[in-house]
Steps between C-alpha positions, in 0.01 A plus 500: 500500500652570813787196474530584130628850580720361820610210250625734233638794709746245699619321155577851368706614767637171525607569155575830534739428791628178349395301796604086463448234739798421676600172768427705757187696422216582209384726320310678737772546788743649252231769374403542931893583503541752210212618545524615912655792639877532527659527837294357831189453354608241244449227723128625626370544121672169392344335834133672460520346114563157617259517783217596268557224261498312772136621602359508198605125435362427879173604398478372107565173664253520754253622256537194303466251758197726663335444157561162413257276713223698380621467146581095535135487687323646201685319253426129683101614525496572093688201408272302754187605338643456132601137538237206403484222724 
């Protein structure tokens, strides 16, 4: 529910703002720049965005490979004990 809300409040703004893709940068850099305060703190806001994303892709990845030999483990022991010799 959580990443449904995140999901549809970023395309909205993205909308709303008329955020595109460019060469140089997506979606979500151009919303960290309009978005951020004017003057010396633009840098910091756009900075904190893109270290967060960062994160929160650090740890989605390590989630996934933290979960997969357990998953792979189980799924080896049920098709072992499904196959007929």
């Amino acid at each position: 529910m959580i990443a449904i809300v995140l999901f549809l409040g970023v395309s909205g703004l993205a909308w709303k703002m008329d955020a595109r893709p460019s060469g140089s940068a997506s979606v979500l850099p151009e919303l960290a720049r309009g978005v951020s305060l004017s003057g010396r703190n633009t840098a910091f806001g756009y900075y904190l965005v893109q270290g967060t994303t960062a994160l929160v892709l650090a740890l989605a990845a390590n989630a996934v490979f933290r979960g997969f030999p357990p998953l792979a483990s189980g799924r080896a022991r049920v098709r072992r004990t499904t196959v007929c010799p």
